[in-house]
KEPA-614702 format. One line per field, with one value per residue (C-alpha): residue number from 1; residue in three letters; x, y, z. Coordinates in nm, 4 decimals. Layout:
<rs>
i NUM  ...
aa ALA  ...
px X  ...
py Y  ...
pz Z  ...
</rs>
This chain:
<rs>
i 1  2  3  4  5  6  7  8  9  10  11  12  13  14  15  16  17  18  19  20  21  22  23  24  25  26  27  28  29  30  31  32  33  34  35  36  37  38  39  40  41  42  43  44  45  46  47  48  49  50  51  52  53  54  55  56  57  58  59  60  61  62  63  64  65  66  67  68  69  70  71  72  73  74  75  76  77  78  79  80  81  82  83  84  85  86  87  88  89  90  91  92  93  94  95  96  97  98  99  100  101  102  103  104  105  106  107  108  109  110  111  112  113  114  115  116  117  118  119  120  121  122  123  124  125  126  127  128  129  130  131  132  133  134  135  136  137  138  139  140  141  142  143  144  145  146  147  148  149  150  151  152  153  154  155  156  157  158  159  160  161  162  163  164  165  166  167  168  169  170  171  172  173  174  175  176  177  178  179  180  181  182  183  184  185  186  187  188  189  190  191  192  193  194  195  196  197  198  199  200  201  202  203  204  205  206  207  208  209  210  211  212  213  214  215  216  217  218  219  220  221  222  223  224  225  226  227  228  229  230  231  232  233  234  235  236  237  238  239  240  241  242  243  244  245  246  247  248  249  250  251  252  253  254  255  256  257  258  259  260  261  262  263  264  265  266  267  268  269  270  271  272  273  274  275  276  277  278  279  280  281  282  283  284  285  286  287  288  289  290  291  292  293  294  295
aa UNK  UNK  UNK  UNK  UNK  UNK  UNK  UNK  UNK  UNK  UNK  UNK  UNK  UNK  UNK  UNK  UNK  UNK  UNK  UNK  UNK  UNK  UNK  UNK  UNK  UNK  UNK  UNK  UNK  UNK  UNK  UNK  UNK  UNK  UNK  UNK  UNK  UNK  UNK  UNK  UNK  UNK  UNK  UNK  UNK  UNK  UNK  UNK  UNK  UNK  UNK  UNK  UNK  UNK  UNK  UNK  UNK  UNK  UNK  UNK  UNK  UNK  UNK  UNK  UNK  UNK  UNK  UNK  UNK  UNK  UNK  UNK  UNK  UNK  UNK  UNK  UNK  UNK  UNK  UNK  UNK  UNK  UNK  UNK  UNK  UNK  UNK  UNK  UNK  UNK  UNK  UNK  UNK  UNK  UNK  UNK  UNK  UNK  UNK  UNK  UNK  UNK  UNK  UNK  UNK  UNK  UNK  UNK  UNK  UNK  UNK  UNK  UNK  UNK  UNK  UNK  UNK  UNK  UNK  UNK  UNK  UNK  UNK  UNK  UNK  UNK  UNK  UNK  UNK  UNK  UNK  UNK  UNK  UNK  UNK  UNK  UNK  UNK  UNK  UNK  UNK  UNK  UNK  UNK  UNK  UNK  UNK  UNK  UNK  UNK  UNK  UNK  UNK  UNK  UNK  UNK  UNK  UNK  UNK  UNK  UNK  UNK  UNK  UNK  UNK  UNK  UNK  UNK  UNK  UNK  UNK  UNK  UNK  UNK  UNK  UNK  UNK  UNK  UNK  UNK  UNK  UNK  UNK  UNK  UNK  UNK  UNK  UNK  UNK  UNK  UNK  UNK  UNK  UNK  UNK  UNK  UNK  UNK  UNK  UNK  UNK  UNK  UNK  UNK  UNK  UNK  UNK  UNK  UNK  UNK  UNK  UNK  UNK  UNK  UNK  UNK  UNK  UNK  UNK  UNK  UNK  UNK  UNK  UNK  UNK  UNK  UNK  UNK  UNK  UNK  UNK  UNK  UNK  UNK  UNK  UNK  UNK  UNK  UNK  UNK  UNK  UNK  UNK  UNK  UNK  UNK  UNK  UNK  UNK  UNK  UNK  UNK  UNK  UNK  UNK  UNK  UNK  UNK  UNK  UNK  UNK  UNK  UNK  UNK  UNK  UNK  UNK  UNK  UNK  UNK  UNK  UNK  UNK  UNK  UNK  UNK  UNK  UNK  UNK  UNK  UNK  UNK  UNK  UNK  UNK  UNK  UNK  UNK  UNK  UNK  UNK  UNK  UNK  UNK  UNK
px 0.7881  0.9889  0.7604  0.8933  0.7917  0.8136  0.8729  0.8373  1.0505  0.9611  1.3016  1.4219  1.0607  0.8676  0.5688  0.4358  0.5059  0.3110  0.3663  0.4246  0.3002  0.5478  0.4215  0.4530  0.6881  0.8837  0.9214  1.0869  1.3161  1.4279  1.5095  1.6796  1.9276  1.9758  2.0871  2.3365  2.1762  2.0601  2.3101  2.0120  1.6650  1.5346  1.6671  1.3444  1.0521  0.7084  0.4825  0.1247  -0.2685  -0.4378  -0.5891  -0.7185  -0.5924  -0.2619  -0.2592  0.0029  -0.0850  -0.0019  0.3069  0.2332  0.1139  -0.2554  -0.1670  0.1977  0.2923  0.6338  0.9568  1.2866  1.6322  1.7253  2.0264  2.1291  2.1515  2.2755  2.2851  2.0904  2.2170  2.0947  1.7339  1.8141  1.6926  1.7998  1.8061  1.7134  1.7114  1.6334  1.4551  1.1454  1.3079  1.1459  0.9931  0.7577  0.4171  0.0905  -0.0297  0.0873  -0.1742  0.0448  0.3879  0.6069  0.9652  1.0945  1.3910  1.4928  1.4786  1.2806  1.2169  1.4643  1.2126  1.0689  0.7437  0.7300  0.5091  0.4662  0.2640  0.1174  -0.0487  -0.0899  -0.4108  -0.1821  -0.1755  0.1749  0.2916  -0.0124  -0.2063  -0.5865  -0.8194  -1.0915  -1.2321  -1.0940  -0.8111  -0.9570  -0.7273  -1.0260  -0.9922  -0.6061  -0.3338  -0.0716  0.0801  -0.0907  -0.4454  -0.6823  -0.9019  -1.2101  -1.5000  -1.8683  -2.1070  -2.4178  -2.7371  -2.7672  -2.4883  -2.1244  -1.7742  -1.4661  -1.0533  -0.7951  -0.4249  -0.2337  0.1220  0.1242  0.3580  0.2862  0.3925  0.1716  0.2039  0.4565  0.1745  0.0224  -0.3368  -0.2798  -0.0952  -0.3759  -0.4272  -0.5192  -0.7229  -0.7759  -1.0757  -1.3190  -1.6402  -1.8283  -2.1921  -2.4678  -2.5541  -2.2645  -2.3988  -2.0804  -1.7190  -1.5094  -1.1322  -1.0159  -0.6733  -0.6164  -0.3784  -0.5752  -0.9566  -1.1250  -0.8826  -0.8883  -0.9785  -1.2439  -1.3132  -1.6318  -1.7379  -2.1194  -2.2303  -1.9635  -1.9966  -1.9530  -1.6253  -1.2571  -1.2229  -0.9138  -1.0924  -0.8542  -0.9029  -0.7103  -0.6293  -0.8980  -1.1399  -1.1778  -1.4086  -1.2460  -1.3560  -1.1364  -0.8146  -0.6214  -0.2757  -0.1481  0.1952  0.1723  -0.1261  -0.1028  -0.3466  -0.5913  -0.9554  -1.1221  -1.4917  -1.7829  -2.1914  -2.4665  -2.7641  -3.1156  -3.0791  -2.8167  -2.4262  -2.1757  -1.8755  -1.5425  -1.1932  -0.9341  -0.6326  -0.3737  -0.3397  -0.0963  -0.0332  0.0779  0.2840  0.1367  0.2638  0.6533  0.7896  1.1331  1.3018  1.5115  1.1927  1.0330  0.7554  0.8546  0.6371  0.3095  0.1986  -0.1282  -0.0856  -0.4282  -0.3608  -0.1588  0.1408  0.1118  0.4642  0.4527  0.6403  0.9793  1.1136  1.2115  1.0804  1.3189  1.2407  1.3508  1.2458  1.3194  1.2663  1.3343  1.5558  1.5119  1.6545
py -2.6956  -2.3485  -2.2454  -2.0070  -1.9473  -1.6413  -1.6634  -1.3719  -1.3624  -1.1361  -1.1694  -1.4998  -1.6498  -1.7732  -1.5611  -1.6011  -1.8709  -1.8400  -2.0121  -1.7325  -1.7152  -1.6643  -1.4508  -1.5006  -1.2354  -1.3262  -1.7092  -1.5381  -1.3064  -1.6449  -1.7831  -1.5040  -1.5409  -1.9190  -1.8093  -1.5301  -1.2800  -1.0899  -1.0502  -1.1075  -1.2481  -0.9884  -0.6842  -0.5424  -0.6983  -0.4963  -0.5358  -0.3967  -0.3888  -0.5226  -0.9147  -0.9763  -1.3544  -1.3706  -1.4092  -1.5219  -1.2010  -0.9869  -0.6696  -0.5233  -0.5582  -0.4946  -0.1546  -0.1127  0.0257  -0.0300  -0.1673  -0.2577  -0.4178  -0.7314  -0.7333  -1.0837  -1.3839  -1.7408  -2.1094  -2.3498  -2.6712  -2.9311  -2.8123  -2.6511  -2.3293  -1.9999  -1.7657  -1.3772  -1.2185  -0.8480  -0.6572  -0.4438  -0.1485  -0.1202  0.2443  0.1286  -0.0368  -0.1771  -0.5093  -0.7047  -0.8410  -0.9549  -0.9257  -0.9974  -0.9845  -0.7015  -0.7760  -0.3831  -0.1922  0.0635  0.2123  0.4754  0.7336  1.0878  0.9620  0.6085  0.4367  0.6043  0.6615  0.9464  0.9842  0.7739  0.9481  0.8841  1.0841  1.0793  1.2457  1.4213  1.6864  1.6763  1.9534  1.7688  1.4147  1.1613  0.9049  0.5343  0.2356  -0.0347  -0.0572  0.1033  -0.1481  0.1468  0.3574  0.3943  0.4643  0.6320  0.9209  0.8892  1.1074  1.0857  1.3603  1.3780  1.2396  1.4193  1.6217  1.7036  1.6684  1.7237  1.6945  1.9101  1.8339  2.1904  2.2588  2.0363  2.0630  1.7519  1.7711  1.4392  1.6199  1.3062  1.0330  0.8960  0.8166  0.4106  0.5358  0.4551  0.6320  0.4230  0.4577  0.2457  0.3042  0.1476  0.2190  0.1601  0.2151  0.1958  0.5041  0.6778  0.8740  0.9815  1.0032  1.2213  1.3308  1.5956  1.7610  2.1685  2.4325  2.6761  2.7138  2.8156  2.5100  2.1326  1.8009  1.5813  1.2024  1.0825  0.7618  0.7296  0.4668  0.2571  -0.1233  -0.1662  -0.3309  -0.2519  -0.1419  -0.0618  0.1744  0.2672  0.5488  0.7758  1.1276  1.0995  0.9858  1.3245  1.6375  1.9390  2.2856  2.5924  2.5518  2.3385  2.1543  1.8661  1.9804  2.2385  2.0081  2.2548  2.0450  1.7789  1.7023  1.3881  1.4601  1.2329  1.2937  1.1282  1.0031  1.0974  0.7578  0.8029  0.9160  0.8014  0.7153  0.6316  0.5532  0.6769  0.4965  0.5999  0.6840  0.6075  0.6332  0.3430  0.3402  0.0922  0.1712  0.1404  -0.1617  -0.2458  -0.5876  -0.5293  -0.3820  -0.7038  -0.8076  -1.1577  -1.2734  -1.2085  -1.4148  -1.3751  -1.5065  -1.6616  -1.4018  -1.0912  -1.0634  -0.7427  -0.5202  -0.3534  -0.0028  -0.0173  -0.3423  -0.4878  -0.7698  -1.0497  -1.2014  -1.4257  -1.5961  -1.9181  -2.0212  -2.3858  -2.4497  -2.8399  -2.9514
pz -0.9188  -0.7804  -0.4417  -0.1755  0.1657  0.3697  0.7601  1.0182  1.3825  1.6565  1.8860  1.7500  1.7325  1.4766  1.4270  1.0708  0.7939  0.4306  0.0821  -0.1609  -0.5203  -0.8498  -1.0698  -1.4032  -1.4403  -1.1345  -1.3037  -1.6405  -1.3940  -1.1796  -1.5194  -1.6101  -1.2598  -1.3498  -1.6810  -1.5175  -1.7272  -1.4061  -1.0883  -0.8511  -0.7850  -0.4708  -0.3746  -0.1702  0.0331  0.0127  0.3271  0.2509  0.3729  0.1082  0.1662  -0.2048  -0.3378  -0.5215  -0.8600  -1.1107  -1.2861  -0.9870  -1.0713  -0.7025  -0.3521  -0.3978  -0.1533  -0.0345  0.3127  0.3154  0.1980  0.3059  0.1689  0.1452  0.3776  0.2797  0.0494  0.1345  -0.0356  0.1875  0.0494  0.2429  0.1464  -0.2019  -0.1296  -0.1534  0.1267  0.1476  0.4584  0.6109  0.8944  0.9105  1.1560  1.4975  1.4247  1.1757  1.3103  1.1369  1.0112  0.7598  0.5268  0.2310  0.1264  -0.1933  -0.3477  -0.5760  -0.7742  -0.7267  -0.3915  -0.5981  -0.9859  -0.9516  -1.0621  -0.9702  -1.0249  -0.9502  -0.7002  -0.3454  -0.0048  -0.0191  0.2983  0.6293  0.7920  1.1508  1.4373  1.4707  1.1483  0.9969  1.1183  0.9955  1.0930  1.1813  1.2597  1.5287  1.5569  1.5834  1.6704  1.5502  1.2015  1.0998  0.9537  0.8922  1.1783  1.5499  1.4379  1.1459  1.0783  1.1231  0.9763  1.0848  0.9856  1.1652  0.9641  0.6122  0.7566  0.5728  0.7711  0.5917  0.7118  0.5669  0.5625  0.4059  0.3231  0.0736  -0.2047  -0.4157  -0.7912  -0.9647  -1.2894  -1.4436  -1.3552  -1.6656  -1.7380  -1.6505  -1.2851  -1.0230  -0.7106  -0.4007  -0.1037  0.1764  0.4255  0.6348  0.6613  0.9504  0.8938  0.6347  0.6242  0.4016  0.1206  -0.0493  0.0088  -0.1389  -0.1759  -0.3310  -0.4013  -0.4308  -0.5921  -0.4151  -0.2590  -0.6069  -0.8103  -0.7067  -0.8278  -0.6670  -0.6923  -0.5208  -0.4339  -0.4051  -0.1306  -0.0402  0.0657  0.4560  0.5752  0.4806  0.1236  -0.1758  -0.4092  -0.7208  -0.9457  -1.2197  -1.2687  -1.5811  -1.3310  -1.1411  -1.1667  -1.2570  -1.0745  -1.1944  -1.3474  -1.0819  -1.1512  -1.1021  -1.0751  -0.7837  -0.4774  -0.2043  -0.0046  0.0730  0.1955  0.2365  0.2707  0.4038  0.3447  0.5583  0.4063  0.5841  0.7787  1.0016  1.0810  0.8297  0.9689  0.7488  0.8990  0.6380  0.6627  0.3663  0.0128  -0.2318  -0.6054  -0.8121  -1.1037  -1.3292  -1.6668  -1.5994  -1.8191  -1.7243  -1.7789  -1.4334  -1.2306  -1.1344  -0.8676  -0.8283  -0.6020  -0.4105  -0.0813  0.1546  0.5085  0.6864  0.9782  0.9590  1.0669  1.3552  1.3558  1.6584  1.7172  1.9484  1.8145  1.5154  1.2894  1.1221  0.8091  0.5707  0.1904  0.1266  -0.2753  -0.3415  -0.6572  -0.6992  -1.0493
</rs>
């Protein structure tokens, strides 16, 4: 049976070791490779935040943070394995909560899958809320928003100029937050052409704890005539209930292109380690895949 394992080292030491998952698709591509009707079997590793189980049915990280080349492949012989190497550069930080192989770097299109925003200190300016170090696993910390009880607090990023216009109706944006008490009544985000024109998705009482909520374009309220092809900015927006402060830590947003169908574009495979695996700013992370091909 093909099985791969992943392995992490922090300045020529091991750090992190985890048994991957092939995906179903990822087993046809492989095939494909062994067949020499494909050149390769990984060009990119993806590094995300999300810890839901792997599945065979998996086609992406459950929420992607980052990705980097494969820098090199080699023939282990003596264990029948084939070797794909890289490095995660030493100016990008978080935690790494699951990982997997793409057999592209990327799509190659305008309006393929992408990080949107990072909520981080360091390359976002918000207008209101505070930075929070507890909860984040992208970047140096996390916004945090937490509106006095049955009280409203909401963070503006402006500038924007976000065209989302070529995302279909399957495309999914993502949003990863915490939230920290039990007394959030609503959260909200919402994306404007201008102050009269946006579009607003609310989420009524979420669950305590870290959470992936996923959501269309179809899936938000309408006010004016906004478009999707000219965002000039963002909000995220949090509402008390009567029984306390809300709090929320908002730690990125990204929008997933889920209806792309391409033969070449392949998420091989998908792995979950026990612990993440920290990257820490200022130095680099090694890693390497080994798949076993025993005939």
């Amino acid at each position: 049976m093909m099985k791969g394992v992943y392995r992490f080292y922090q300045d020529g030491a091991l750090v992190g070791e985890v048994e991957n998952l092939i995906t179903t698709a990822g087993k046809i591509y492989i095939m494909k490779y062994l067949a020499g009707y494909v050149g390769s079997i990984a060009r990119g590793l993806a590094i995300g935040l999300g810890a839901t189980t792997a599945t065979a049915a998996d086609s992406s990280l459950a929420f992607e943070w980052n990705r980097v080349p494969i820098l090199m492949t080699s023939a282990d012989y003596a264990n029948t394995a084939i070797i794909f190497r890289g490095q995660i550069p030493a100016a990008i930080c978080g935690s790494i909560y699951e990982m997997g192989l793409w057999s592209l770097l990327d799509a190659g299109q305008i309006y393929g899958s992408r990080l949107l925003f990072t909520f981080d200190s360091a390359s976002e300016t918000w207008s209101a809320g505070t930075w929070q170090t507890t909860t984040d696993r992208i970047g140096v910390d996390n916004l945090r928003l937490a509106p006095a009880t049955s009280g409203t607090l909401t963070s503006t990023i402006v500038g924007l100029s976000l065209d989302l216009s070529g995302y279909s109706a399957l495309d999914e944006f993502r949003l990863a937050y915490n939230v920290n008490s039990a007394f959030v009544a609503t959260a909200k985000v919402i994306l404007y052409t201008d102050a009269s024109n946006y579009f607003t998705y609310t989420i009524t009482a979420p669950g305590a704890g870290y959470t992936l909520t996923a959501f269309h374009k179809s899936d938000c309220a309408i006010t004016g005539a906004p478009s999707w092809a000219n965002i000039t900015s963002m909000a995220v927006q949090v509402t008390s209930t009567s029984g306390g402060s809300g709090s929320i830590d908002f730690d990125a947003f990204r929008m997933e292109d889920k209806d792309l169908n391409s033969e070449q574009y392949v998420f091989v495979s998908r792995a979950v380690p026990a612990t993440p695996i920290v990257k820490l700013a200022g130095s680099p992370l090694d890693f390497e895949y080994s798949l076993d091909v025993t005939l």
